[in-house]
Backbone bond lengths (Angstrom), bond angles and torsions (degrees), N, CA, C in turn:
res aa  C-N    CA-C-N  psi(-1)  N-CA   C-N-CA  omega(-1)  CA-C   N-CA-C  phi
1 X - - - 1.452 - - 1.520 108.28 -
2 X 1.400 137.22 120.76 0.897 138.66 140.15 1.321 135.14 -55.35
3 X 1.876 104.40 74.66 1.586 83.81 173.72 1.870 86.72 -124.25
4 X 1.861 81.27 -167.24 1.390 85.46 177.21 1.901 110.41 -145.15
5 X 1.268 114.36 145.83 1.423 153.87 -172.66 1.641 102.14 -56.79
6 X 1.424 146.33 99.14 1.258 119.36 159.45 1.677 109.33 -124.42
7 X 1.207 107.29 122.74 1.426 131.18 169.90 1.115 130.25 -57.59
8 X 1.366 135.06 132.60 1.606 139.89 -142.79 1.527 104.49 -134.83
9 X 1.230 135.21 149.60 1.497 134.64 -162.31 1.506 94.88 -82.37
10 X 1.513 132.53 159.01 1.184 118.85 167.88 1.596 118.79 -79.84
11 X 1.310 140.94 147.39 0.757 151.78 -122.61 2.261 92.83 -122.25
12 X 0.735 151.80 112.28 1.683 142.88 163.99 1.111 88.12 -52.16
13 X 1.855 105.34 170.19 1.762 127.78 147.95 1.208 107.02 -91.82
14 X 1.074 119.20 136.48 1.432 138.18 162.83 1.484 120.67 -30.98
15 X 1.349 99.05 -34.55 1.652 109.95 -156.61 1.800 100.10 -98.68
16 X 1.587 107.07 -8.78 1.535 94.22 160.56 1.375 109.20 94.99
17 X 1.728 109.92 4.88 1.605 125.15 -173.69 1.615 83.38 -79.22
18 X 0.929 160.27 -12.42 1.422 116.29 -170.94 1.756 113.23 118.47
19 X 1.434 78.75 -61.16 1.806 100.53 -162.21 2.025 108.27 -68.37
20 X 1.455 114.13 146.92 1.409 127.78 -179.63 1.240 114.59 -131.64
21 X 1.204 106.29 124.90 1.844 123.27 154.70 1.108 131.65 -59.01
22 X 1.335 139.52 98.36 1.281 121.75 -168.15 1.891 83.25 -124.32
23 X 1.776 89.38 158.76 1.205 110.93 173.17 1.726 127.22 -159.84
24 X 1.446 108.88 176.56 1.386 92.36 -157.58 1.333 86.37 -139.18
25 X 1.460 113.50 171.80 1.783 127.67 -157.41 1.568 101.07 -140.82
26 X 1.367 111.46 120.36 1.420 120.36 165.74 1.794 137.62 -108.53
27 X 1.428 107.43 110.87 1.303 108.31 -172.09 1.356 124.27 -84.72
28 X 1.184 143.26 169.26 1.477 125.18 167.01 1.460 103.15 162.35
29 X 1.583 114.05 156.50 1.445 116.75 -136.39 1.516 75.71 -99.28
30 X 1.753 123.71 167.57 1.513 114.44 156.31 1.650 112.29 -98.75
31 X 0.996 112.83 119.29 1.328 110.35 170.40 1.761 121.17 -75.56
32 X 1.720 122.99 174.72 1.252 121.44 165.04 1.685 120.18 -41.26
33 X 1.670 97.77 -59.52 1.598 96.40 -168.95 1.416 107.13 -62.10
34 X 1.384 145.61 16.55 1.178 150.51 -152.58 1.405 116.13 -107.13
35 X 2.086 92.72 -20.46 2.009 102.50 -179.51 1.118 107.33 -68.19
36 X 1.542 98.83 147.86 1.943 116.58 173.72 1.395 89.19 115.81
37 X 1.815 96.52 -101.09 1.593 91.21 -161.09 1.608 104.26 -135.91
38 X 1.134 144.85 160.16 1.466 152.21 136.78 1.283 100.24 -101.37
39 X 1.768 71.54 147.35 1.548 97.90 176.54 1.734 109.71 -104.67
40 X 1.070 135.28 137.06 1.541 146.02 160.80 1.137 131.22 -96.26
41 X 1.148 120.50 101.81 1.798 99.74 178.28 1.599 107.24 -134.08
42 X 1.335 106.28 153.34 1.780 113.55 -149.63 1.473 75.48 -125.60
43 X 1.534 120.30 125.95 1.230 117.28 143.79 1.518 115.71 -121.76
44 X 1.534 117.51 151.44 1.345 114.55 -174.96 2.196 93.63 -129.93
45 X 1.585 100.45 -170.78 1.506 101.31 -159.78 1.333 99.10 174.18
46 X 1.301 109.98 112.31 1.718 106.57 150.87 1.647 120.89 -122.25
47 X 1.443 97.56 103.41 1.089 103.53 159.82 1.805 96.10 86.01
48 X 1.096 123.60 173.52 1.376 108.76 149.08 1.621 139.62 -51.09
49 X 1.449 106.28 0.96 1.417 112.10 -142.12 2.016 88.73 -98.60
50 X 1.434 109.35 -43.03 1.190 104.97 178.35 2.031 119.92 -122.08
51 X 1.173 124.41 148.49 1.515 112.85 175.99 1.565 98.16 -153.08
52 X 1.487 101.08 146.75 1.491 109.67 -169.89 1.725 99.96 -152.51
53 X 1.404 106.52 138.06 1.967 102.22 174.63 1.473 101.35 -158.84
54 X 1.292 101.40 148.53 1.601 114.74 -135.77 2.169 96.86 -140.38
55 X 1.035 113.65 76.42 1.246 109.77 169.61 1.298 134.19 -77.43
56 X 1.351 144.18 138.07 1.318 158.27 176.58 1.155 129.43 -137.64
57 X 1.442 120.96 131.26 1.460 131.26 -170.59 1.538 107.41 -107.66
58 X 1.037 116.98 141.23 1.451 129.37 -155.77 1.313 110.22 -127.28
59 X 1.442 131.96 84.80 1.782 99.21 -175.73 1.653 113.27 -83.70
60 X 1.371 114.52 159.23 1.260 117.76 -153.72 1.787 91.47 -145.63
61 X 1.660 104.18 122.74 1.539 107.99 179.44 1.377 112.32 -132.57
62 X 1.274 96.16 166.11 1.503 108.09 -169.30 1.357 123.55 -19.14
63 X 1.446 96.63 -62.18 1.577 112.01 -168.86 1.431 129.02 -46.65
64 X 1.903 101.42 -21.75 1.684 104.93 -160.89 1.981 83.75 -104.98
65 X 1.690 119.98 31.26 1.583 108.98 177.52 2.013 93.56 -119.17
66 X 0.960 116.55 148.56 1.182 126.75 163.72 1.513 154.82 -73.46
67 X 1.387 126.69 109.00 1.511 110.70 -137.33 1.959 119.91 -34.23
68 X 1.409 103.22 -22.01 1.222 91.05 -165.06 1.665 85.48 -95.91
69 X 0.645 152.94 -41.60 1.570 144.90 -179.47 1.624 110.25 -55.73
70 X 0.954 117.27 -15.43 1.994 141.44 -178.93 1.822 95.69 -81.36
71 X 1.337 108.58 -47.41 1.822 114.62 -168.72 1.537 106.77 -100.70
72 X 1.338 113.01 8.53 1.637 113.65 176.38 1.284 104.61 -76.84
């Protein structure tokens, strides 16, 4: 898959704890084999200490692929 990764500044808490959100942004073209559904899944991890993964199904139809990406 050709996609690509873009990285986001971390974010402070408001409340002055210390603690930051950071997050990240994923691009990527939809191809043919892509109709019906994709699957997504985000996993994050610190350290051994924390782990979290987050799946999502996406359905994806014709209309949002492009004639020439339709005849590939």
């Amino acid at each position: 898959m050709n996609a690509q990764l873009h990285e986001h500044n971390p974010v402070e808490d408001p409340s002055g704890s210390g603690m930051e959100t950071t997050s990240l942004g994923l691009t990527f073209s939809v191809q043919p084999h892509h109709l019906g559904s994709l699957k997504l899944e985000c996993r994050a991890a610190i350290g051994s200490v924390y782990w979290q993964s987050f799946n999502e199904r996406i359905p994806v139809a014709a209309r949002y692929l492009t004639k020439e990406l339709l005849q590939s």
